[in-house]
N, C-alpha and C positions, 0 to 999 in steps of 0.2 A: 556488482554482477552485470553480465553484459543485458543491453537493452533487450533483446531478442528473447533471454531470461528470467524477465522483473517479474511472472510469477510461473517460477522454477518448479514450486511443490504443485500446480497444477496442471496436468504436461497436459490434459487436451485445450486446456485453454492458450497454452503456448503455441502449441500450435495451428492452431487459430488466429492467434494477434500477427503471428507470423506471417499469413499467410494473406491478411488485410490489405488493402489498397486504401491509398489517405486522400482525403478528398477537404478541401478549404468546404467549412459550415456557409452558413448561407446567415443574412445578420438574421437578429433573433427578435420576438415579438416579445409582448410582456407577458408571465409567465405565469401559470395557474395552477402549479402543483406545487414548487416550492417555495411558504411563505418568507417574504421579505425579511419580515423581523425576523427569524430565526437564522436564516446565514444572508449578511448582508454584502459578501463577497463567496464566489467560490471558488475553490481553488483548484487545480487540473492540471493534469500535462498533456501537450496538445502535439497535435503532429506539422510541422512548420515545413514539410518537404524535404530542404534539405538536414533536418537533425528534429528530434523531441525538444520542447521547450515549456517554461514554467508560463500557467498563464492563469490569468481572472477572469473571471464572469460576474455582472452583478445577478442576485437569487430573482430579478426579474426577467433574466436575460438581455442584457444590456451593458452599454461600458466595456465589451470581450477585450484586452488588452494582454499581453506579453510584457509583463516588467523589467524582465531581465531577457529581452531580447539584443542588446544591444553588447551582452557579454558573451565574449568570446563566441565561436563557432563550434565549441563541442555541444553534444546531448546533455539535457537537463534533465532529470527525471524524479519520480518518487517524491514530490514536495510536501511538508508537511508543515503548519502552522506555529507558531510559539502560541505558549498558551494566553496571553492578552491580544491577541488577532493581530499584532504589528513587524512580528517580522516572518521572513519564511528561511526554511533550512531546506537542501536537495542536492541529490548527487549530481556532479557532473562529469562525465566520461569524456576521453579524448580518443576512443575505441580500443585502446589498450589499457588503462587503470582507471576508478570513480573514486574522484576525491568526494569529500564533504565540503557545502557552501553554506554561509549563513545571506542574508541580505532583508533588508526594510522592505516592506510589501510593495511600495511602490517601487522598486529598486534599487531603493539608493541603498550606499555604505554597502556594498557588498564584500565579502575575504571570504578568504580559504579555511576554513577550520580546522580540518586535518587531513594531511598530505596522505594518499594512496603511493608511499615510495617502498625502493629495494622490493622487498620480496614480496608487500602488497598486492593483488588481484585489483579487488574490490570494496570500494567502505559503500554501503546500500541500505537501502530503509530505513531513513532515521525516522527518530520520532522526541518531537521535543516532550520534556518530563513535566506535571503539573504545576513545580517549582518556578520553571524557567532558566533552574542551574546546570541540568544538564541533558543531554541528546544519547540515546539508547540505536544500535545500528549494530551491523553485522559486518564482519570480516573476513576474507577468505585470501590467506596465502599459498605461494607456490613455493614450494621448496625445492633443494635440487634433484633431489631425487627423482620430482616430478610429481611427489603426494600433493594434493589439493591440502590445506589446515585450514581449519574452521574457529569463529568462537564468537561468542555474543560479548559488545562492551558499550562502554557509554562514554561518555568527553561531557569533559567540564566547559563550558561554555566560555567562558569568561578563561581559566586559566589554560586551560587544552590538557589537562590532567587527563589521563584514559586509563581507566579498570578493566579488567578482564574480569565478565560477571560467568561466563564457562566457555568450556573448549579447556585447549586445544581439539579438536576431533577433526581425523581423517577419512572418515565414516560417512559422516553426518555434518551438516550445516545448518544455519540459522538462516530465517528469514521475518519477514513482515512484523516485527517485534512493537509494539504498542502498551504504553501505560498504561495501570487502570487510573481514573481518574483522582483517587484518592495517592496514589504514585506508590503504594504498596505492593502491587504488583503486576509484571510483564505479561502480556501475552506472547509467544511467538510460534513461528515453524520451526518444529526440528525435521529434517530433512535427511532422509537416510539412502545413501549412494549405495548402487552394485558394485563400485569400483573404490580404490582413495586417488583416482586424478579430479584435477577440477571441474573437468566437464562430463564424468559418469556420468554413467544412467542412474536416474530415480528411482527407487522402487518402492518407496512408501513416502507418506509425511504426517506427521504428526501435531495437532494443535497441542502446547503446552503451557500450562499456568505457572511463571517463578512465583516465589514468595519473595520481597524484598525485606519485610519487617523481620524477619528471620534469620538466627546463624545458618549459615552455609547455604541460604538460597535455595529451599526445596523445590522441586522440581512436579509435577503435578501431567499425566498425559489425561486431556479431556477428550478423543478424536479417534476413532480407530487409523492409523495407517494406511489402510486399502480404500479409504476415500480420498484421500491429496487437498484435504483440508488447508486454506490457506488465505493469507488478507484477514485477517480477523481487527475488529474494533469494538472496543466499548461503549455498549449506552451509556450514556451522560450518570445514571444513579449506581453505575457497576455491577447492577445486579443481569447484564446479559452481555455474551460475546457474539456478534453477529461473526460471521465467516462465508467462504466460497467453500463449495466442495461436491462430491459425488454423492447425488443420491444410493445408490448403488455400487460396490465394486463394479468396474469391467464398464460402469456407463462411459457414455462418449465426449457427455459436457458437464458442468457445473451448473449447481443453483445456488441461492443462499438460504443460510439455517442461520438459527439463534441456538444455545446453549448456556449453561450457569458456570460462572469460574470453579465452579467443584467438578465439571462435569454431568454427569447424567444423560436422557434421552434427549435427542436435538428437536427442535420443531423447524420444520421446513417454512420456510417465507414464501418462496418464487417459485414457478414449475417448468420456466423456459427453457429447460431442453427438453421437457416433450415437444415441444413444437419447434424444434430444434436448433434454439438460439440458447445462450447459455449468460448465465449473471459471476458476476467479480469482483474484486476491489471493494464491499462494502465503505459507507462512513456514515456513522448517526448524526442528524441534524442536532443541532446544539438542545433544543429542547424533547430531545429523545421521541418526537413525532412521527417520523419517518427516517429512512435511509436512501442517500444518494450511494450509486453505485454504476460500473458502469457493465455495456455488455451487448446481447441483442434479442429483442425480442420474438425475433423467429430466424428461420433459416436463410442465409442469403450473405453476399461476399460485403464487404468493407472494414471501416475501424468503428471499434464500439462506439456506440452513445451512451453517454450521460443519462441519465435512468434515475426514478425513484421509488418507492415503493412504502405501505406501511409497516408498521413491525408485524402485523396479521396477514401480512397479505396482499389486502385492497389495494386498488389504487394504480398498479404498475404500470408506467408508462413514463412517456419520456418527461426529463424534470423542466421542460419549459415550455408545458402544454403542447400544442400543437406541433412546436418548431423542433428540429432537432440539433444535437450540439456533440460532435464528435470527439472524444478525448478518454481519458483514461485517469484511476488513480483521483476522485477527486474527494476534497475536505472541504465543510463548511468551517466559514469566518468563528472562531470561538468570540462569543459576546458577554461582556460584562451584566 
């Protein structure tokens, strides 16, 4: 999905990151919200001027580094962790298609895992599987006609095997797709278009729970549509789905809720667009203590920061105490 895009199901937060101004961070002090032991690297995509690029932060604020700066000159985005913290997977765009990349954290050994060709769009939001075998992401083709085609699938890592877990839809797309930790099953956006070209308008989205241990992959909506629910992650015990989304229909920005993979009534975490900044991109710290996310905490122009918050509430501010740290999209280090 194009950069501009990356959270599609939430359009006023879209157009807001849009509408950002990127500014180089200032270096960072050591940090007092997010402990150490619990993510010893973070991961982020940052705004490099001329393109987005993958980058680390150690959880004290420190060591900021770009691993895969030194690859190619397209946008990087969307990076997501293997599950033994050593290597990272992430879209790269060359402004017209987003392959899939895998590479070692520190950069090395980098390839292409699968090619966005022919009628391909976009390969976007992966997410490595608790196994390590395989990478779950969304796709979206052009056909000639001109319909947008949609479908959720996964790659084998090792062999480049790719299943289509649903779709085709010309309707509807997938987005932010996430395992639950026990790798039974997906969380993602279903995404339901006014039109079937690729770049309609939105007019709802839907958080959805697959079942994977199951024939034919049920389908589960936990989200009403008229909130644009999106970005969802698992706490570490699978027993909550954090997400971005509209307190209300018709509000102007996002906060973030928690919810049960059955669904049920949401509980709100954050309340930053009454004050008129807005929360995104949730990710649970490895010992389900808090959540990094990013966003802003009140009204006013730039690119989100880095944020943290606890699962009640408490807490919310920026995740390296005093300093701030601009970027998007981030995942803590999973630790043994």
């Amino acid at each position: 999905m194009p950069i501009g895009s990356l959270i599609a199901a939430a359009l006023v937060v879209t157009a807001v990151l849009a509408s950002s101004c990127s500014s180089e961070p200032t270096p960072l002090a050591r940090a007092t919200t997010v402990p150490v032991d619990a993510a010893p690297w973070i991961l982020f995509q940052q705004d490099a001027g001329s393109r987005y690029e993958v980058a680390l932060v150690r959880a004290d604020g420190t060591d900021r580094t770009a691993p895969l700066h030194d690859l190619g000159t397209h946008h990087q985005s969307n990076p997501d962790w293997s599950p033994d913290g050593r290597q990272l997977v992430f879209a790269m765009s060359d402004g017209e298609r987003d392959d899939l990349w895998v590479a070692d954290a520190d950069g090395g050994h980098s390839r292409l895992l699968l090619d966005c060709a022919r009628l391909c769009l976009w390969l976007d939001d992966p997410d490595w599987s608790p196994d390590g075998r395989s990478i779950v992401y969304s796709q979206t083709k052009l056909r000639q006609s001109g319909t947008g085609t949609s479908t959720l699938e996964t790659v084998d890592v090792v062999t480049g095997l790719v299943q289509v877990l649903l779709g085709p839809w010309s309707r509807d797309f997938t987005a932010g797709a996430r395992y639950s930790p026990d790798g039974n099953q997906v969380v993602f956006e279903k995404v339901h278009k006014a039109g079937r070209g690729p770049d309609a308008d939105i007019d709802g989205v839907t958080l959805s729970v697959m079942r994977l241990d199951r024939p034919r992959h049920p389908v589960r909506a936990i989200t009403d549509p008229r909130l644009f629910a999106a970005t969802a992650d698992w706490s570490p015990d699978g027993e909550r789905i954090a997400y971005s989304a509209l307190a209300e229909p018709g509000d102007e920005a996002p906060d973030l809720f928690w919810i049960g993979p059955s669904g049920g009534e949401p509980t709100r975490i954050t309340s930053l667009a009454d004050a008129g900044g807005f929360a995104a991109e949730p990710a649970w710290l490895t010992d389900g203590s808090g959540l990094l996310f990013s966003g802003h905490l009140a009204a006013g122009p730039g690119s989100p920061e880095l944020l943290t918050v606890a699962p009640d509430g408490s807490g919310v501010g920026s995740a390296f105490g005093e300093d701030t740290l601009l970027g998007r999209h981030p995942r803590a280090q999973p630790t043994s």
